[in-house]
LOKEDREN-855694 format. One record per residue (C-alpha): residue number from 1; x, y, z; residue in one letter. Coordinates in steps of 0.2 Angstrom, whole numbers. Layout:
% LOKEDREN-855694
+-----+-------+-------+-------+--------+
: num :  east : north :    up : residu :
+-----+-------+-------+-------+--------+
: NUM :     X :     Y :     Z :      a :
...
+-----+-------+-------+-------+--------+
This chain:
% LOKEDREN-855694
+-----+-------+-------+-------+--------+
: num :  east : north :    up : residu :
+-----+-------+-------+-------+--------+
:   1 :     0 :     0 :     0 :      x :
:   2 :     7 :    17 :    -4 :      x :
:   3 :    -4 :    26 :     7 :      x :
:   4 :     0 :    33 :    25 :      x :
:   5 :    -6 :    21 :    37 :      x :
:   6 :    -1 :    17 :    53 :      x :
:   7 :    -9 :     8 :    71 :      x :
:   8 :   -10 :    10 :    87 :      x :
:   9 :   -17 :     0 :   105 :      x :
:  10 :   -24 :    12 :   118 :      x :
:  11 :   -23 :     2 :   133 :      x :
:  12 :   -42 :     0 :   142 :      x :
:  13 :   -37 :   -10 :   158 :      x :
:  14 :   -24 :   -26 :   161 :      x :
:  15 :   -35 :   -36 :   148 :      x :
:  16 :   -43 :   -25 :   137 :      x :
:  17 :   -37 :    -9 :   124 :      x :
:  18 :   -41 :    -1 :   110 :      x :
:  19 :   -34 :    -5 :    95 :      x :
:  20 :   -36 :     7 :    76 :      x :
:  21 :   -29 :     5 :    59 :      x :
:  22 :   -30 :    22 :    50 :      x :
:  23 :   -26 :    25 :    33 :      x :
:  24 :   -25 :    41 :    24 :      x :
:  25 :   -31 :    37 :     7 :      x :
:  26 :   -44 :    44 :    -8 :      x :
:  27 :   -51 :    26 :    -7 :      x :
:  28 :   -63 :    18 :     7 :      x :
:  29 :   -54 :    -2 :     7 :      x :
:  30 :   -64 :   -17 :    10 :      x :
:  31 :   -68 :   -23 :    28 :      x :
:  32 :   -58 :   -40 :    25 :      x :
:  33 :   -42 :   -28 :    22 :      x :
:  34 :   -45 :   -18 :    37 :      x :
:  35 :   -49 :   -34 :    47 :      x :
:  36 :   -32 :   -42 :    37 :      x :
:  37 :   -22 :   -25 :    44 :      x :
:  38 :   -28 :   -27 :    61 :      x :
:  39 :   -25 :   -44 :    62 :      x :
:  40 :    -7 :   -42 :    56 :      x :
:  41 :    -6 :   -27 :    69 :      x :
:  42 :   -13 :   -38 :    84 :      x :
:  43 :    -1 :   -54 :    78 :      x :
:  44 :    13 :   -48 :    73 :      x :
:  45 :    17 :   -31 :    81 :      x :
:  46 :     7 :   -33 :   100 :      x :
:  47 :    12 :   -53 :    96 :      x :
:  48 :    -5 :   -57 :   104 :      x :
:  49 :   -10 :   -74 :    96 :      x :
:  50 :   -25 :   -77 :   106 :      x :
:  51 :   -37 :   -60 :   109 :      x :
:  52 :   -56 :   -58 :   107 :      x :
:  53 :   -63 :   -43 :    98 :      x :
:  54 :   -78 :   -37 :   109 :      x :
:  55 :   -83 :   -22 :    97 :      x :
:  56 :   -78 :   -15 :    80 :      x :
:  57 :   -81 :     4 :    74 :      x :
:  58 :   -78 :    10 :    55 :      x :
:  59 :   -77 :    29 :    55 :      x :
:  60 :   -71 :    39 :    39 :      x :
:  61 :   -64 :    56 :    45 :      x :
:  62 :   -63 :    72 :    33 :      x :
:  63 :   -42 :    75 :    29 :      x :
:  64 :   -49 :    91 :    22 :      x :
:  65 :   -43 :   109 :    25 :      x :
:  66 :   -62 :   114 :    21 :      x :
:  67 :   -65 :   127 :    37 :      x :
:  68 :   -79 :   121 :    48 :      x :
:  69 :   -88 :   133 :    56 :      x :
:  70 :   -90 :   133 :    76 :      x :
:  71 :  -106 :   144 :    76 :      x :
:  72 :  -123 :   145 :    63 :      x :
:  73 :  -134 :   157 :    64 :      x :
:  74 :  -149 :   153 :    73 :      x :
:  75 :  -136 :   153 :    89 :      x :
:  76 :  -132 :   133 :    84 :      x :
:  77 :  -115 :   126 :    89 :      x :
:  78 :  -108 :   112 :    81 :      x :
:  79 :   -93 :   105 :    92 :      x :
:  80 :   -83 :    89 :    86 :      x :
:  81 :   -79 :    86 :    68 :      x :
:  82 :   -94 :    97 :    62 :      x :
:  83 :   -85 :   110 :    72 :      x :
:  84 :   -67 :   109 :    65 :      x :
:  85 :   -60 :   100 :    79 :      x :
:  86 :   -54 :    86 :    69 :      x :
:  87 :   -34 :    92 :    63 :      x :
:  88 :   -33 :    92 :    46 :      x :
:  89 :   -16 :    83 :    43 :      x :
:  90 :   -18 :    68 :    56 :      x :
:  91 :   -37 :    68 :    59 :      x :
:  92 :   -34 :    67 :    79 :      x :
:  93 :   -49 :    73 :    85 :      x :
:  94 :   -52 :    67 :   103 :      x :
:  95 :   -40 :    80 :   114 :      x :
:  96 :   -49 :    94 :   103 :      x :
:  97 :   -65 :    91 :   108 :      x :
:  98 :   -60 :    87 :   124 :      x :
:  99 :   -51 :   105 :   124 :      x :
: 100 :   -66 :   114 :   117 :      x :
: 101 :   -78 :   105 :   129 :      x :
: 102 :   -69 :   113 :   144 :      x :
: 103 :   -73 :   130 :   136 :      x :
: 104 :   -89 :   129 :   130 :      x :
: 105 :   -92 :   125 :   151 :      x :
: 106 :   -80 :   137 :   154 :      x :
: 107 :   -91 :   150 :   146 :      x :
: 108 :  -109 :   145 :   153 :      x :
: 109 :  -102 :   145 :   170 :      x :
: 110 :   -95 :   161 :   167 :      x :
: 111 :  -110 :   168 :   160 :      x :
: 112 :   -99 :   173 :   144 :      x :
: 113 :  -103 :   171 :   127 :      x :
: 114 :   -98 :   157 :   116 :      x :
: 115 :   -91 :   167 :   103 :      x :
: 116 :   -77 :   172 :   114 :      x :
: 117 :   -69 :   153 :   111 :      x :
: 118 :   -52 :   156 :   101 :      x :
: 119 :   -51 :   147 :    83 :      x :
: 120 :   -37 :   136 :    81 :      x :
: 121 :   -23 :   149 :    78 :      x :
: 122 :   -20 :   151 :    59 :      x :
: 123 :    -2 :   144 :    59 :      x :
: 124 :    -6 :   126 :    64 :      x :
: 125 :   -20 :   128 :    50 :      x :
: 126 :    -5 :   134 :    37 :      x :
: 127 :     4 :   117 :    44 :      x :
: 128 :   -10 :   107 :    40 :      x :
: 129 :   -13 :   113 :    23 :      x :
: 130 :     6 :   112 :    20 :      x :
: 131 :     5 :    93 :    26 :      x :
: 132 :   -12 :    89 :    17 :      x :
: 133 :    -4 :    95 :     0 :      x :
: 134 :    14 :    86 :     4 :      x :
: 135 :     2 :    69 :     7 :      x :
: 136 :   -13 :    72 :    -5 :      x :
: 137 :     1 :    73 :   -20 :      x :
: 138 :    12 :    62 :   -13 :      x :
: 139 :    25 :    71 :   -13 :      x :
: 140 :    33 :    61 :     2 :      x :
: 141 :    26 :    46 :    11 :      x :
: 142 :    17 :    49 :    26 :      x :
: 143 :    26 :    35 :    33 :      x :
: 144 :    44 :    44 :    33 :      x :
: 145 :    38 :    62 :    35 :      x :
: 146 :    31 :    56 :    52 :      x :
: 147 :    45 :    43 :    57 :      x :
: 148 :    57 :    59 :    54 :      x :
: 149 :    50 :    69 :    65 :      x :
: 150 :    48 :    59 :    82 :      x :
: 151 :    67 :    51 :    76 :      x :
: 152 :    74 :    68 :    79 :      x :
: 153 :    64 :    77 :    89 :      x :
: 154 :    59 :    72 :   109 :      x :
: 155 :    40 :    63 :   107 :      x :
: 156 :    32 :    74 :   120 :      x :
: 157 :    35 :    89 :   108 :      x :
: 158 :    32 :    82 :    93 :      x :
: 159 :    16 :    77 :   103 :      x :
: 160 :    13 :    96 :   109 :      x :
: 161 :    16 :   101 :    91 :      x :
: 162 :     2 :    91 :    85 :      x :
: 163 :   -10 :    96 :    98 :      x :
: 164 :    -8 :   114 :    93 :      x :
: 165 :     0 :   118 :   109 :      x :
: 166 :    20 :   121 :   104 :      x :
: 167 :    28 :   138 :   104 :      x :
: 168 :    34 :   147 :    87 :      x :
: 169 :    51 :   141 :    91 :      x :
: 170 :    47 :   124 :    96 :      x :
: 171 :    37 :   122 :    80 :      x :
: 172 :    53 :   130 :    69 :      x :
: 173 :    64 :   118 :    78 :      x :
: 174 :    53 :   102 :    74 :      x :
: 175 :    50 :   108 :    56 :      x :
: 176 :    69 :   111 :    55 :      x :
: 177 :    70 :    92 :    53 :      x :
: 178 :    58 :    89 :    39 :      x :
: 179 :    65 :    86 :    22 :      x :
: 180 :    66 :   105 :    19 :      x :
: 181 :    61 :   107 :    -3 :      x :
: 182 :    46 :    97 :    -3 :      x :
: 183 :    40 :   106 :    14 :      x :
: 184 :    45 :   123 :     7 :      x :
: 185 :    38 :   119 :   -12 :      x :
: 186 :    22 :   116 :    -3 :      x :
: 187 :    20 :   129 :    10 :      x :
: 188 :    23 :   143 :    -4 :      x :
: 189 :     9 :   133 :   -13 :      x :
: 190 :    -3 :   136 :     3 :      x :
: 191 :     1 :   155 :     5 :      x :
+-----+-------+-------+-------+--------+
């Protein structure tokens, strides 16, 4: 597969955890190749021969840099993915939600108005863009952009990086270690 795929177990309790295959691709895959991907995930990377899959969840989640808005008129709010908390270039949704939850409370404790909740700062939308376009025309494999980065860059800010939460030098320093023509063609694309 030349798509960017990669998996991951999210661990429950001592017996039980989570365990998704994503794939960032123009094409939805059959279930028996999800179920085969898994499989291979659970077998040969967790080496679990013998597991029991209690439930199963198919999502598709939009890799778009399409701007979702928070608020509609008719004072409706959409929150989650209808509210542009899904990140465009790695579709991690849960901590934004999570993030914007606490300020939607925040905000009806306070007696404030919901309009005051800050939009994702424009430059991590400009990284997203720049990452969509470097992955939508393949300009370099998911697979290598994102094992380059937690290779030469501490995890826990590669991490803060990705939730939007780094500082402008802490981002420079992490992008600083990406393949610098492919990024830079791109980025000039997005501006």
């Amino acid at each position: 597969m030349n798509d960017t795929t990669f998996a991951y177990m999210l661990p429950l309790s001592k017996t039980k955890a989570l365990v998704e295959y994503t794939m960032f691709s123009k094409e939805i895959l059959t279930d028996a190749v999800y179920e085969a991907e898994l499989k291979s995930y659970v077998e040969n990377i967790l080496h679990l021969k013998e597991y029991q899959v209690i439930e199963k969840e198919f999502g598709v989640i939009p890799m778009t840099n399409r701007k979702f808005s928070f608020y509609e008129s008719g004072h409706r709010y959409n929150i989650g993915t209808a509210g542009g908390q899904t990140k465009a270039s790695s579709g991690y949704t849960f901590q934004f939600i999570q993030k914007q939850s606490q300020l939607i409370v925040d905000c009806l404790i306070q007696g404030t108005s919901l309009m005051k909740i800050p939009s994702i700062p424009k430059r991590f939308r400009f990284y997203d863009d720049t990452l969509l376009h470097i992955l939508y025309h393949r300009k370099l494999q998911g697979k290598d952009v994102f094992s380059r980065m937690f290779e030469k860059n501490e995890p826990l800010q590669v991490l803060k990086f990705l939730d939007n939460e780094s500082t402008l030098r802490e981002e420079l320093k992490i992008i600083s270690t990406l393949p610098t023509l492919p990024f830079l063609k791109s980025a000039l694309k997005q501006l």
